[in-house]
C-alpha positions in Angstrom: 0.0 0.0 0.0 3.0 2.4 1.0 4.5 1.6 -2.4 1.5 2.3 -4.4 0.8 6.0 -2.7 4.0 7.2 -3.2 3.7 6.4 -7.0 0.5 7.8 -6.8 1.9 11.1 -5.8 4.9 11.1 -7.7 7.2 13.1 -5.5 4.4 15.4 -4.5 2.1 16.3 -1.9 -1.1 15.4 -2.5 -2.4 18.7 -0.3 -0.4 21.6 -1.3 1.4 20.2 -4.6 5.3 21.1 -3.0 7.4 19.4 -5.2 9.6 16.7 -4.3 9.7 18.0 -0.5 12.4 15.5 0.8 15.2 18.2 1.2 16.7 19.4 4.7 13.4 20.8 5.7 10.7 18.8 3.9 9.9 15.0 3.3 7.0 13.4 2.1 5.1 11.1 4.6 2.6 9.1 4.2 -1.0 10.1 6.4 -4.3 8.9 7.1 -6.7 10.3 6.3 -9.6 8.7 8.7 -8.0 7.1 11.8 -7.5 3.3 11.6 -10.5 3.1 14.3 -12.8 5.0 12.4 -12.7 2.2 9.9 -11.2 -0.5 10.4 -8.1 -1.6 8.5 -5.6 1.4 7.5 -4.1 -0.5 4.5 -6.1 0.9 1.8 -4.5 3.5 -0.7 -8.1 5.5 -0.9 -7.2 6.4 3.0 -3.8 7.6 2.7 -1.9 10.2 1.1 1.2 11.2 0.6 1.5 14.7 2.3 4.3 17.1 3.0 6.1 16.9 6.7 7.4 16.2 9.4 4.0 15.9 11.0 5.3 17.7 13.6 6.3 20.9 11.9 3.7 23.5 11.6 3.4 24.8 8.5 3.6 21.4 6.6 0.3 19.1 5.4 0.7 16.6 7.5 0.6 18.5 10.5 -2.2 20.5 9.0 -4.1 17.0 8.5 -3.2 15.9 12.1 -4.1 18.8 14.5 -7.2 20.0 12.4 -9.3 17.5 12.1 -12.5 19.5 12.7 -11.5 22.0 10.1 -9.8 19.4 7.6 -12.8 17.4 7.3 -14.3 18.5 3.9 -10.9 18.2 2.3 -10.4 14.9 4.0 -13.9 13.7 2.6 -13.5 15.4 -0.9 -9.6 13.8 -1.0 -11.0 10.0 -0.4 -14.2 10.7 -2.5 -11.1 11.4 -5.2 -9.2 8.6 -4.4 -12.4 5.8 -4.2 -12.6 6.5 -7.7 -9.1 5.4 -8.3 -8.9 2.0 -7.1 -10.9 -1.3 -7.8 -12.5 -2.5 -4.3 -12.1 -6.0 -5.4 -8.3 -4.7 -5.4 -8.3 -3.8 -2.2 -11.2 -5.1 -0.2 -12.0 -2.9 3.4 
């Protein structure tokens, strides 16, 4: 599944477009986008994406995600709406 996202994003974050972030400041990290216990398995490429971090920066997409999940919601619901459409459930089954 790890494999698969980061060819899906291609060096970029899926959020904010930064372009291959993975310099001194930057890498690209894989997030989910709906916790593990919301449903179920985390192993499916429609609930992770490839954003810009360290989580623990502010001022980078995976932190964003992380602490703002009242306010990231839409984006997070639009994003895997986007990504469904992507992959064949029988593929990868929930």
């Amino acid at each position: 599944m790890a494999e698969e996202v980061r060819r899906r994003a291609a060096g970029q974050c899926e959020r904010c477009g930064r372009n291959k972030p993975n310099d001194f400041a930057y890498k690209l990290e894989l997030a989910h986008l709906q916790g593990r216990g919301q449903i179920g398995r985390g192993d499916q490429p429609w609930n992770v994406a490839a954003l810009c971090g360290p989580q623990v920066n502010t001022g980078t997409c995976h932190n964003w995600l992380d602490h703002n999940r009242k306010s990231t919601r839409a984006w997070t619901n639009a994003k895997i709406d986007e990504l469904k459409t992507k992959y064949d459930p029988a593929d990868w089954p929930e």
